[in-house]
C-alpha positions in Angstrom: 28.8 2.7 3.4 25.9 1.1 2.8 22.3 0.8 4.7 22.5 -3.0 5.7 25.9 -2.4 6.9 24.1 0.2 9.3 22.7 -3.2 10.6 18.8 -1.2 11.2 16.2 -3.4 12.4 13.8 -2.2 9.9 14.3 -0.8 6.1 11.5 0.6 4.0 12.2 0.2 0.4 10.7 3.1 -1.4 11.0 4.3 -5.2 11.0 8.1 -5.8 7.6 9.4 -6.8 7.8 12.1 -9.5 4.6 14.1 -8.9 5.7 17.7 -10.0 2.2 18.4 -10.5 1.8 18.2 -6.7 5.7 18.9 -6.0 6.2 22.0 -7.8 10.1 21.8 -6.9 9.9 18.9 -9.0 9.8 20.8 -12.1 13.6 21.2 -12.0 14.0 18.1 -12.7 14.3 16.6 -16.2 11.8 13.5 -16.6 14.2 12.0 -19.6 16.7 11.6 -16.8 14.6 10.1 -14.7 15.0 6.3 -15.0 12.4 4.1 -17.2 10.0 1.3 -15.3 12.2 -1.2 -16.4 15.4 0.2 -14.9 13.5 1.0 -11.3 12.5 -2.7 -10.9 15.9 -3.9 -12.3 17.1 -1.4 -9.2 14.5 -2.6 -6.4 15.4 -6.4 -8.0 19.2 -5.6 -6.8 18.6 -3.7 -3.6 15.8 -6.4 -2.6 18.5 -8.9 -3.4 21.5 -7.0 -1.6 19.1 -6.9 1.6 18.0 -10.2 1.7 21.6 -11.7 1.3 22.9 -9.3 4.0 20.1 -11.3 5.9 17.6 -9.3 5.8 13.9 -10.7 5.5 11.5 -9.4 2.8 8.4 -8.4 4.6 5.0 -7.2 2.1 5.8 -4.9 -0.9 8.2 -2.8 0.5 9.9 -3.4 3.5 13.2 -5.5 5.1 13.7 -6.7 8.9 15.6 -8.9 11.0 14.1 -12.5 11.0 13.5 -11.4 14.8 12.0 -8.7 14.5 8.6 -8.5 15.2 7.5 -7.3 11.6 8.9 -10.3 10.1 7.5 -12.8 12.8 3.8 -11.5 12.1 4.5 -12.1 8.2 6.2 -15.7 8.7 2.8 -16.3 11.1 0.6 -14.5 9.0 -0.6 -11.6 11.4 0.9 -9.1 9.2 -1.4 -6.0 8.5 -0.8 -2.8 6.8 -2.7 0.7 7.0 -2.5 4.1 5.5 1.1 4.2 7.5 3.1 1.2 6.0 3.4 -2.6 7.5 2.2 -2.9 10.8 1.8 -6.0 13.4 -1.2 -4.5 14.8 -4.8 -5.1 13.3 -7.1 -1.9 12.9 -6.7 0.1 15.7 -7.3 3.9 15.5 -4.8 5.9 14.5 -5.4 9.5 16.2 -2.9 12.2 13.6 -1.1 15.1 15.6 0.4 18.3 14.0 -0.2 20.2 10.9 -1.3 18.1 7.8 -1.5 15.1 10.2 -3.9 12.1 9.0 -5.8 9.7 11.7 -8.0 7.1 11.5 -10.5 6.6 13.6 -13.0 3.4 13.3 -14.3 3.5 9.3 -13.4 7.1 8.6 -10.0 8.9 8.1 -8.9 12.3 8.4 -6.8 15.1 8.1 -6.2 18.0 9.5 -5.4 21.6 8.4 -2.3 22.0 6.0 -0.9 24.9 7.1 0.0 25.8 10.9 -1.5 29.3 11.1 -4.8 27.3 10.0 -4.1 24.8 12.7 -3.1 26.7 15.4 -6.6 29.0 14.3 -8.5 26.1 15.0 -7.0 25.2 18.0 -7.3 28.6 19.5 -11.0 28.9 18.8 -11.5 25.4 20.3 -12.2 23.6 17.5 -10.5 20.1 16.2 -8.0 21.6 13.5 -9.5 18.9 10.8 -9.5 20.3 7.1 -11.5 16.9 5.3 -12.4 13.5 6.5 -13.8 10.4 4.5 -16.3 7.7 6.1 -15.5 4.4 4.3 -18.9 2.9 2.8 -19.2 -1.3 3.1 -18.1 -1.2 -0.4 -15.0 0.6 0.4 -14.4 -2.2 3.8 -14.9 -5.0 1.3 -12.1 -3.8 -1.1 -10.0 -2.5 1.8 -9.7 -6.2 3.1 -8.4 -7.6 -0.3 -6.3 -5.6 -0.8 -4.9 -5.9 2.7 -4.7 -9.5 2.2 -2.9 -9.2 -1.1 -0.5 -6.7 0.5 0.2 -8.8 3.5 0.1 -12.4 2.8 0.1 -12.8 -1.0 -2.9 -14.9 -1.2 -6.9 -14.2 -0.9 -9.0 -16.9 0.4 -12.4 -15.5 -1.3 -14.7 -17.3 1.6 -12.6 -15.1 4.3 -13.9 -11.7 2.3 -17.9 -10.8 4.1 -19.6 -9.1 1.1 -22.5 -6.9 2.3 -25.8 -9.2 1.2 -25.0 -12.3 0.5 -23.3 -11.6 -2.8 -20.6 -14.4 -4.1 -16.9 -13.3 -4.2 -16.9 -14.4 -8.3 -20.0 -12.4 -9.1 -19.4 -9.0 -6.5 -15.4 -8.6 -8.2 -16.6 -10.3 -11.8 -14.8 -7.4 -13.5 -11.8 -7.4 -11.5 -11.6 -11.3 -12.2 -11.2 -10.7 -15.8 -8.5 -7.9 -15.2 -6.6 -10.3 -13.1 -6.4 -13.0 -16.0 -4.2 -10.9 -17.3 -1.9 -11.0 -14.8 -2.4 -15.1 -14.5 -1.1 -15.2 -18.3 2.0 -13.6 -17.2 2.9 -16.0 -14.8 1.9 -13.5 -11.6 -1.0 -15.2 -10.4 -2.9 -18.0 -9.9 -6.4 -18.0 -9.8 -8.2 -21.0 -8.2 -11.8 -21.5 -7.4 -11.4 -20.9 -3.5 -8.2 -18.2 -3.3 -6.5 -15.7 -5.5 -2.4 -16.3 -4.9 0.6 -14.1 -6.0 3.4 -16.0 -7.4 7.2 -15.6 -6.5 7.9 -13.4 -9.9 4.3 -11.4 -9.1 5.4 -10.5 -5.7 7.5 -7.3 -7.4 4.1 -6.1 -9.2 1.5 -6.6 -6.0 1.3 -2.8 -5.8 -0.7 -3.5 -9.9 -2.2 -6.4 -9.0 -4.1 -4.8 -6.1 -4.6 -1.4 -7.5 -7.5 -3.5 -9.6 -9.5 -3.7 -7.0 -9.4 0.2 -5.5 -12.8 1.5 -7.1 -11.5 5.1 -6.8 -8.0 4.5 -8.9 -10.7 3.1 -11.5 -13.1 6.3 -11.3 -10.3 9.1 -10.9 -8.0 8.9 -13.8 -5.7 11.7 -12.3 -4.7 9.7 -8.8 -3.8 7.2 -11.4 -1.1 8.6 -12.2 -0.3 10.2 -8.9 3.2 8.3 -9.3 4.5 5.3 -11.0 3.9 2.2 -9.9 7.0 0.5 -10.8 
């Protein structure tokens, strides 16, 4: 039996993530048998193709839903949004985490709270919000943030639609990233025009690469680059 025959509203379409360095249970298994990038996207190619023939509607990077549902109506009118939690038809609202190891997000800072529940249930117990770390997003981060939101959702970036902290020009604030993304345009996954940035048919597949140029901390932190594989 399979998962469209299940006839679910929604399906997320996620590849395993082989982080054994963070998964120590992981270890057990064997990364030669673990299949190359080439055979995962020849897999999410067939799957993506099974769904979408069952009826399904591609929605984003990752997800499938009923041409009614709700998820695909905001993508067909381009009111899609996405946050830390997947594909979402609401724009940023705060998003208040509950439980051990829980992460919210509240206005331009996220959160998380304590891992483990003897920790959480310490905190609670005391009176105190069981949060283990936070992060407040600086303008630079908001900037990139809406890009790549924009990429995610809709495919296409209309650079006059970004609001860059003084004044600065789209071309000249993302000048690096607009070399790295050439690269992508000679492969056919891009176009890049004076006023937008748009994500071919064939590119679609690869938006997860083609917006990872523009996270500032993937660039600076070589180990979360390789938190798992992209393809």
């Amino acid at each position: 039996m399979s998962a469209a025959s299940l006839r679910p509203g929604r399906i997320a379409l996620f590849g395993y993530a082989h982080v054994p360095w963070m998964k120590r249970h992981q270890k057990i298994i064997e990364e030669a048998a673990l299949p190359d990038s080439a055979s995962r996207l020849a897999q999410f190619t067939a799957a993506a193709e099974r769904l979408t023939g069952a009826g399904y509607v591609a929605v984003g990077l990752d997800h499938f839903a009923w041409p009614s549902d709700p998820l695909a109506r905001a993508a067909a009118a381009g009111r899609l949004h996405r946050n830390f939690q997947g594909y979402s038809t609401h724009s940023h609202c705060d998003l208040v985490g509950l439980g051990a190891s829980a992460i919210g997000m509240i206005g331009p800072t996220y959160y998380q709270n304590q891992r483990t529940l003897n920790d959480y249930y310490a905190c609670l117990e005391r009176g105190d919000l069981p949060v283990m770390r936070g992060i407040a997003l600086s303008p630079d981060d908001l900037v990139r943030r809406a890009v790549i939101q924009a990429l995610m959702c809709h495919f296409r970036l209309v650079k006059d639609d970004i609001e860059i902290p003084g004044g600065i020009g789209f071309e000249r604030y993302f000048s690096q990233e607009l070399q790295e993304l050439a690269e992508f345009a000679n492969e056919g996954l891009l176009t890049l025009e004076d006023d937008m940035i748009s994500v071919t048919a064939r590119g679609r597949l690869l938006i997860r690469p083609i917006a990872m140029v523009f996270d500032a901390h993937l660039r600076a932190d070589q180990e979360r680059r390789r938190y798992s594989k992209v393809i």
